[in-house]
C-alpha positions, 0 to 999 in steps of 0.5 A, a space after each residue: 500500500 505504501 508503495 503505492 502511494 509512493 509510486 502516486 506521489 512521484 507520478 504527480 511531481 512528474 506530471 508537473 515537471 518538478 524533481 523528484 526528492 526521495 526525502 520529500 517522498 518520505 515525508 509525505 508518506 509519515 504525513 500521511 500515516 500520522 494523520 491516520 493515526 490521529 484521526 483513529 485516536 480521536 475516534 477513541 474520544 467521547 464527543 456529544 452530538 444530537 441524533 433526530 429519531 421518529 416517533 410512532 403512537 400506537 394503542 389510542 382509546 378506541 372510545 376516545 379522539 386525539 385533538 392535538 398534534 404530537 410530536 413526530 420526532 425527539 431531538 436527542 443530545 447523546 454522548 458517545 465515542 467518535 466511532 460510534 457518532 460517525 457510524 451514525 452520521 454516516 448513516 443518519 437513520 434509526 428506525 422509528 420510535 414506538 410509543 404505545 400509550 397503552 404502556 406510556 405511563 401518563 398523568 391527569 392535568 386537566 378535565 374541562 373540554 377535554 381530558 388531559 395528559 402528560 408524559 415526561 419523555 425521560 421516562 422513554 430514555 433506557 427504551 430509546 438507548 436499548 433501540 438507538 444503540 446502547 454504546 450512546 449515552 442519552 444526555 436530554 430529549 427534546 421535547 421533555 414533554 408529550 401532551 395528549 388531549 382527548 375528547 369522547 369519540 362519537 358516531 353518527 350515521 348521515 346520508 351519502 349525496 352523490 356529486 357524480 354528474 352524468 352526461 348522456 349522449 344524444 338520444 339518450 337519457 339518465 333513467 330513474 335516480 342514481 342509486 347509491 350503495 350504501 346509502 348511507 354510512 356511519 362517521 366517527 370522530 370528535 363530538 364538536 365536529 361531528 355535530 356539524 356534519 349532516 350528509 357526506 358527499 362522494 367526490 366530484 366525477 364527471 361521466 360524458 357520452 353515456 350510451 350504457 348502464 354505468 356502475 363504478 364504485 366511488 371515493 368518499 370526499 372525507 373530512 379532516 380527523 373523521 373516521 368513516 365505516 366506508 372509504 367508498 360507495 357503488 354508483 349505478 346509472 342506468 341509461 337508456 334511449 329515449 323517445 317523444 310521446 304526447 297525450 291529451 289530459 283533461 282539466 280539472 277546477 279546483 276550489 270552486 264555490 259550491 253555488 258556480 260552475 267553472 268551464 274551460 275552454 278548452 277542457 283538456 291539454 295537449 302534454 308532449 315529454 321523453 321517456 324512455 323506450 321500455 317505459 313507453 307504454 306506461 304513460 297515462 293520461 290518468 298519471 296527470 293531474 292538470 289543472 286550473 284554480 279559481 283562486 287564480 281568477 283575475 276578472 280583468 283577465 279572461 284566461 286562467 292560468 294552467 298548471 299540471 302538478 302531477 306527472 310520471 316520474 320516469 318522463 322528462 321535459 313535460 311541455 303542455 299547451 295551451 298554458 292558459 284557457 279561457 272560462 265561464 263562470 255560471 251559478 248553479 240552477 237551484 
C-alpha cells in the first residue's frame, strides 16, 4: 500500500515537471500515516452530538379522539465515542420510535373540554438507548414533554349525496335516480365536529357520452380527523334511449264555490315529454293531474292560468299547451 502511494506521489511531481526528492517522498508518506493515526485516536474520544429519531403512537382509546398534534420526532443530545457518532452520521437513520400509550405511563392535568395528559419523555430514555444503540449515552430529549388531549369519540350515521354528474349522449337519457350503495354510512370522530356534519358527499366525477348502464364504485370526499365505516360507495346509472310521446289530459277546477260552475275552454291539454323506450307504454293520461284554480281568477283577465302538478316520474321535459284557457263562470240552477 505504501508503495503505492509512493509510486502516486512521484507520478504527480512528474506530471508537473518538478524533481523528484526521495526525502520529500518520505515525508509525505509519515504525513500521511500520522494523520491516520490521529484521526483513529480521536475516534477513541467521547464527543456529544444530537441524533433526530421518529416517533410512532400506537394503542389510542378506541372510545376516545386525539385533538392535538404530537410530536413526530425527539431531538436527542447523546454522548458517545467518535466511532460510534460517525457510524451514525454516516448513516443518519434509526428506525422509528414506538410509543404505545397503552404502556406510556401518563398523568391527569386537566378535565374541562377535554381530558388531559402528560408524559415526561425521560421516562422513554433506557427504551430509546436499548433501540438507538446502547454504546450512546442519552444526555436530554427534546421535547421533555408529550401532551395528549382527548375528547369522547362519537358516531353518527348521515346520508351519502352523490356529486357524480352524468352526461348522456344524444338520444339518450339518465333513467330513474342514481342509486347509491350504501346509502348511507356511519362517521366517527370528535363530538364538536361531528355535530356539524349532516350528509357526506362522494367526490366530484364527471361521466360524458353515456350510451350504457354505468356502475363504478366511488371515493368518499372525507373530512379532516373523521373516521368513516366506508372509504367508498357503488354508483349505478342506468341509461337508456329515449323517445317523444304526447297525450291529451283533461282539466280539472279546483276550489270552486259550491253555488258556480267553472268551464274551460278548452277542457283538456295537449302534454308532449321523453321517456324512455321500455317505459313507453306506461304513460297515462290518468298519471296527470292538470289543472286550473279559481283562486287564480283575475276578472280583468279572461284566461286562467294552467298548471299540471302531477306527472310520471320516469318522463322528462313535460311541455303542455295551451298554458292558459279561457272560462265561464255560471251559478248553479237551484
Amino acid at each position: 500500500m505504501i508503495k503505492n502511494i509512493v509510486d502516486n506521489i512521484k507520478k504527480f511531481f512528474v506530471r508537473r515537471n518538478f524533481k523528484a526528492d526521495k526525502r520529500i517522498f518520505v515525508f509525505l508518506i509519515f504525513v500521511f500515516i500520522a494523520t491516520i493515526f490521529w484521526f483513529l485516536n480521536q475516534l477513541e474520544q467521547e464527543y456529544e452530538t444530537e441524533v433526530t429519531l421518529p416517533i410512532r403512537y400506537t394503542n389510542f382509546p378506541k372510545d376516545k379522539i386525539l385533538v392535538n398534534e404530537m410530536p413526530k420526532y425527539f431531538d436527542i443530545r447523546v454522548k458517545g465515542y467518535g466511532y460510534k457518532l460517525l457510524e451514525y452520521k454516516i448513516s443518519n437513520k434509526f428506525l422509528p420510535f414506538v410509543i404505545d400509550l397503552n404502556t406510556l405511563p401518563m398523568r391527569l392535568y386537566s378535565q374541562k373540554d377535554y381530558v388531559k395528559f402528560y408524559s415526561l419523555t425521560k421516562n422513554l430514555s433506557n427504551k430509546i438507548e436499548q433501540q438507538i444503540s446502547s454504546e450512546l449515552q442519552i444526555i436530554s430529549i427534546q421535547p421533555d414533554t408529550l401532551f395528549f388531549d382527548f375528547t369522547e369519540r362519537v358516531s353518527k350515521k348521515v346520508p351519502v349525496v352523490s356529486k357524480v354528474n352524468p352526461i348522456p349522449a344524444s338520444q339518450y337519457m339518465i333513467k330513474g335516480n342514481i342509486l347509491i350503495k350504501p346509502d348511507s354510512i356511519t362517521i366517527s370522530g370528535a363530538n364538536p365536529i361531528i355535530d356539524t356534519i349532516n350528509q357526506i358527499y362522494t367526490k366530484e366525477v364527471k361521466i360524458p357520452d353515456l350510451t350504457k348502464n354505468y356502475k363504478q364504485n366511488i371515493a368518499i370526499d372525507r373530512y379532516d380527523n373523521i373516521d368513516y365505516s366506508d372509504e367508498k360507495v357503488e354508483i349505478s346509472i342506468t341509461v337508456e334511449k329515449y323517445t317523444e310521446g304526447s297525450l291529451k289530459v283533461p282539466l280539472k277546477v279546483k276550489n270552486v264555490p259550491d253555488s258556480l260552475v267553472l268551464r274551460t275552454f278548452p277542457n283538456e291539454i295537449s302534454v308532449s315529454y321523453l321517456v324512455a323506450l321500455s317505459d313507453y307504454d306506461k304513460v297515462l293520461p290518468q298519471f296527470f293531474d292538470a289543472e286550473v284554480d279559481y283562486n287564480d281568477i283575475n276578472l280583468n283577465q279572461n284566461k286562467i292560468k294552467v298548471k299540471v302538478t302531477n306527472s310520471p316520474e320516469y318522463i322528462r321535459s313535460l311541455r303542455f299547451y295551451p298554458q292558459a284557457v279561457e272560462y265561464l263562470i255560471e251559478r248553479k240552477n237551484d
